[in-house]
N, C-alpha and C positions, 0 to 999 in steps of 0.2 A: 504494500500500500504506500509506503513512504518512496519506493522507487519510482510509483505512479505519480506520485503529487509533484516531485521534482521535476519529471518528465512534462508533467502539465506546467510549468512554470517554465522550465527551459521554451518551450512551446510559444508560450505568451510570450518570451523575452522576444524570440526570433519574428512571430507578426510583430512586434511594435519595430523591432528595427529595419522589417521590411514596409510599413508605413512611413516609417519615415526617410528610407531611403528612396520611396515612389515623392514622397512632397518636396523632398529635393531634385527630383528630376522634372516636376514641373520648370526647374529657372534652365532647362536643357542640358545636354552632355555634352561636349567637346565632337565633335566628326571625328579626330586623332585618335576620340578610344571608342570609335563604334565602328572604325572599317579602316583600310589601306590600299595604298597604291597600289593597283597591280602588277606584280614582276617583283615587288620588295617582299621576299622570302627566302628563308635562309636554303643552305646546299647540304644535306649529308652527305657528310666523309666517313671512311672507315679503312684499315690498314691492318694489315697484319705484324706482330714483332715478339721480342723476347724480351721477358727481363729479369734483368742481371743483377746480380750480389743479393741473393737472399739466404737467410740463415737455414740451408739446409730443410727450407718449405716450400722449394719449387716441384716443379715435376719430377715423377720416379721415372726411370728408364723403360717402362712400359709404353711411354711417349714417343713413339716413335719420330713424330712430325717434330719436337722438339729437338729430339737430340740432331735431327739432318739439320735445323734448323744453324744450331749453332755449328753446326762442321761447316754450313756455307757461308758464315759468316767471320768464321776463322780464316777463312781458304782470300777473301777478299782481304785479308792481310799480311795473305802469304803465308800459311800455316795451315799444311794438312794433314787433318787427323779423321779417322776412320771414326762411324758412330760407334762401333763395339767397345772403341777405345773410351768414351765419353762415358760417366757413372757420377756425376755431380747434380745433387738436388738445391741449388744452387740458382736454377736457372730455369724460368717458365715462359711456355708459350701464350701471348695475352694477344685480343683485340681493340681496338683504338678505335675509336668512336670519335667525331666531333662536329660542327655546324659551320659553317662559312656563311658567315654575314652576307646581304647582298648587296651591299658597298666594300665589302673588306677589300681590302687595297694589297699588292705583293710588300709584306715587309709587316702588317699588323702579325699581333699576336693572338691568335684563341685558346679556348681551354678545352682540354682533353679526357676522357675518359677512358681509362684500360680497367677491362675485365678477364680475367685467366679461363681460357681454352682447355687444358688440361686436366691432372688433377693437381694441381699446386694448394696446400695447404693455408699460405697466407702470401700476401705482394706485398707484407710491410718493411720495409727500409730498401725496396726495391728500385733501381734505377732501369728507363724505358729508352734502349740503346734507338740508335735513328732511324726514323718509321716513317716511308711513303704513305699518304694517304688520300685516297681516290676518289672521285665522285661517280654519281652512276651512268654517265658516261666512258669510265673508266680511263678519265686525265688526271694528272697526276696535280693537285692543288695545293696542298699544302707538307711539311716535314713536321714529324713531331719529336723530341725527346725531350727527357729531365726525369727527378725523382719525386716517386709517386708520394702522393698522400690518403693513407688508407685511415678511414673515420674509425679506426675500432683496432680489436686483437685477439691473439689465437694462444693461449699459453696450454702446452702439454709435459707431462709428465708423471711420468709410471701410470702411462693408461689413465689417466685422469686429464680431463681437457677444460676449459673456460675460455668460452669464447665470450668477445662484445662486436656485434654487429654483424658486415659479410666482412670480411678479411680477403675476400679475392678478388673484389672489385674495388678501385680507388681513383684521383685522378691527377692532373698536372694543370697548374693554374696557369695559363699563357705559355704550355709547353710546345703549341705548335705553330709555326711561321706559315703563314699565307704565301703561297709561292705564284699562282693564278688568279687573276680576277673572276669573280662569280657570272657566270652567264644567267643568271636568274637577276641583275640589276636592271633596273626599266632605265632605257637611255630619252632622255630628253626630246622631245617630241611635241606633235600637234596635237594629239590625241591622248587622255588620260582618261584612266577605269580608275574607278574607286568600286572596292568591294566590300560589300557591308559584312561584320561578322555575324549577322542570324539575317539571316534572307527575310524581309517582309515586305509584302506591296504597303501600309501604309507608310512605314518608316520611309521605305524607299521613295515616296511619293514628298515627303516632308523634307527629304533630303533638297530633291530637286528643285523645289520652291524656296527650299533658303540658300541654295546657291546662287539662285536665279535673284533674289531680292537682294543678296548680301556683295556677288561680286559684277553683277550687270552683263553676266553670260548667259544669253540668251539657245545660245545651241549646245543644251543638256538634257538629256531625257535617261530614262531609267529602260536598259535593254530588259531585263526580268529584276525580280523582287533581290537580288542578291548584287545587281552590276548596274552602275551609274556611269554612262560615256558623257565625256566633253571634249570639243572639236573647241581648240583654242586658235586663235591668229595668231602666224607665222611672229609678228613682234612679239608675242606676249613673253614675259621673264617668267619662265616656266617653275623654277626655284622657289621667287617670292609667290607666285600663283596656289602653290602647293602649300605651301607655308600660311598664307591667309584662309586654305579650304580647310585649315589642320584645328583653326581656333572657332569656326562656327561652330554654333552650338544648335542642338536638335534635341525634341522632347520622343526618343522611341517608342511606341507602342509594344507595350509589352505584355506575350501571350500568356494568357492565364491558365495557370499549370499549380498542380498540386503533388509534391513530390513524396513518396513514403519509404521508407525503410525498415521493412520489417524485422529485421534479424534487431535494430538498433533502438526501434520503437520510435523513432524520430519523424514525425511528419511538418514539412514547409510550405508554407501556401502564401501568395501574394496578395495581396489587399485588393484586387481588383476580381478574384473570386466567388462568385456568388453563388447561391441553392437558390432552386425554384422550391414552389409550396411544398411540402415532404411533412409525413408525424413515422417517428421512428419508435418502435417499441424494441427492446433489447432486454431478452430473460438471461438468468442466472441457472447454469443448470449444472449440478455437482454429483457425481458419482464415486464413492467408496466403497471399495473390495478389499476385504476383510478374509485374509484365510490362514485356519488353522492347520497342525497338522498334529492325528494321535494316533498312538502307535497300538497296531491290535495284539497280544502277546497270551497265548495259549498256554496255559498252566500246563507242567509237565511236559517241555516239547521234547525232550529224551525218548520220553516213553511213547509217545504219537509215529514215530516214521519219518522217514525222508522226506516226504510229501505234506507235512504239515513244518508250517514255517509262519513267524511273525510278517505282517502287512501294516502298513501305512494308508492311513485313512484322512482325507481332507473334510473339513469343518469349515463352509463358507459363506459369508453372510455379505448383504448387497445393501447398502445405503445410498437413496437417491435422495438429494435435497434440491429443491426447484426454489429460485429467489424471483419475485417479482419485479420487475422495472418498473419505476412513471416512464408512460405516456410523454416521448415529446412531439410538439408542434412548431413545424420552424414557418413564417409566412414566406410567399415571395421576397428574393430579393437581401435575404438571409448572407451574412459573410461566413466564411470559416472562421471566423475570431467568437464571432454569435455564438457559433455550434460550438466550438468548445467551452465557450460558458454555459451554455444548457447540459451539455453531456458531463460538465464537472457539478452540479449542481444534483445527478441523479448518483453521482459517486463510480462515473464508470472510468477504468481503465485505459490508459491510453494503445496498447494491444486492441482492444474492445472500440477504441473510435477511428484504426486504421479499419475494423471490419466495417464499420458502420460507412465509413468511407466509399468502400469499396461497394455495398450495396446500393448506394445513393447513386454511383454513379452506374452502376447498373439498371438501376428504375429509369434513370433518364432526368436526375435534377442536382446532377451535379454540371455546372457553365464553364467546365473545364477541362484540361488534359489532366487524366492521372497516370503519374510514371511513377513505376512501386523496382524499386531498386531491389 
């Protein structure tokens, strides 16, 4: 019950700070955090490598792909040694992971992620010898090496182990040098897409009217609810152009959705949710089983035979308890904030108002998306 009531309070805390983060989107958002230029999106890289100087928690010799690993990279130093020859746990095979800006310029730095391929134990105090890394057109964009920084730890001994965190994944803060420019950068032009982050025809429709009011361009229309084209003239300073679409502000329309979580008992709802007329009844129904066990035991079972032997006898009794609910009535026009003051007022469970949830929008008077995670 006390789990319930918190539950019911956390609940309330989250509508009040989603009212009022709606009365603050009455004075509009920024363009800059509701959509982007298109073509400004970042590049995955990724790269294959080894790393070096670890205490005896890299790869076992069962790694094949490791040990050839380092005999090739010995041999580009002039040093050839056969894999049979190699027996050092010392040394893991990892992948490199990372993002390419779509301005990153040859010479910035980005940061890196290597996670162990193998079976390496831990990548702490490991350094990430120098790694090609590719995009999916398979050019070669950026280099990466330095020493990792692994958030946690692996301690063992005598068969006894203490871990904190993953220990095989870690990563390098500005370990890798931009060597190509991103082919996903939008070059300067007459022609600019803005892409909305949640596609909608009104937003989209709001968008275009306060472009049109704010910078005096008249040739913008909305291609679908997700993509706003503008045909600019050859003078215009495409830079500052962008820069001034970035500070308009717009009040998005926002779709009224109720989200649940059942494992968590968490339900979210936005102030612009409503019920149509609904009267909800919700009983209580309790079942206890009750079973005994006694043991049957035949006086004299010496003297009876083979065939006479004690048994086990169950004793089982059934308890139904049936609780009655009030009767609720919500009118048209009802919020989800409403409902759960009626529903806390008959003392019901928050488990109990994600079902009632779920029926409501079943009948057909819930005004909304429900997404039950």
């Amino acid at each position: 019950m006390a789990r319930d009531i918190v539950m019911g309070k956390v609940w309330l805390s989250v509508l009040v700070l989603l009212l009022s983060s709606v009365s603050s989107a009455d004075a509009g958002i920024r363009l800059k955090d509701l959509a982007r230029v298109e073509g400004e999106r970042e590049l995955s890289l990724v790269g294959y490598g080894i790393v070096v100087g670890l205490s005896g928690t890299g790869d076992s010799s069962r790694n094949r792909a490791t040990l050839q690993s380092v005999a090739n990279t010995l041999r580009n130093f002039g040093i050839v040694v056969e894999e049979s020859d190699l027996n050092s746990r010392n040394v893991a095979a990892v992948l490199v992971t990372a993002e390419l800006p779509a301005y990153g310029e040859s010479g910035d730095r980005i940061d890196l992620r290597v996670a162990s391929s193998g079976d390496a134990k831990s990548l702490s105090g490991g350094t990430l010898i120098l790694t090609p890394l590719y995009g999916p057109d398979r050019k070669l964009y950026a280099l990466g090496q330095g020493a990792l920084t692994v958030g946690g730890y692996q301690v063992d001994s005598f068969s006894n182990s203490t871990r904190k965190n993953h220990t095989t994944v870690g990563q390098i803060t500005r370990g890798g040098t931009i060597e190509r420019s991103s082919p996903n950068a939008k070059r300067a032009g007459n022609e600019i897409n803005i892409i909305l982050n949640n596609p909608d025809y009104t937003t989209a429709n709001r968008v275009v009217n306060q472009i049109k009011q704010s910078t005096n361009t008249y040739e913008v229309y909305a291609e679908h609810p997700g993509k706003i084209v503008l045909n600019l003239p050859d003078s215009t300073n495409v830079m500052a152009f962008i820069a001034k679409l970035e500070s308009i502000r717009i009040t998005p329309d926002i779709d009224a959705r109720v989200v649940v979580n059942e494992r968590t008992g968490t339900i979210v709802a936005g102030s612009n949710v409503v019920l149509g007329e609904v009267s909800i009844a919700h009983g209580d129904l309790r079942i206890e089983v009750e079973t005994k066990f006694n043991v049957s035991q035949p006086q004299f079972v010496a003297r009876t035979g083979a065939d006479v032997q004690s048994i086990v006898t169950p004793d089982t009794s059934i308890k139904v308890t049936e609780g009655a609910s009030e009767p609720v009535t919500l009118p048209q026009g009802t919020t989800v904030g409403e409902l759960v003051q009626a529903l806390n007022r008959i003392k019901l469970s928050t488990r109990d108002t994600i079902t009632i949830l779920q029926s409501i929008k079943a009948a057909g008077a819930l005004h909304a998306e429900l997404i039950i995670q």
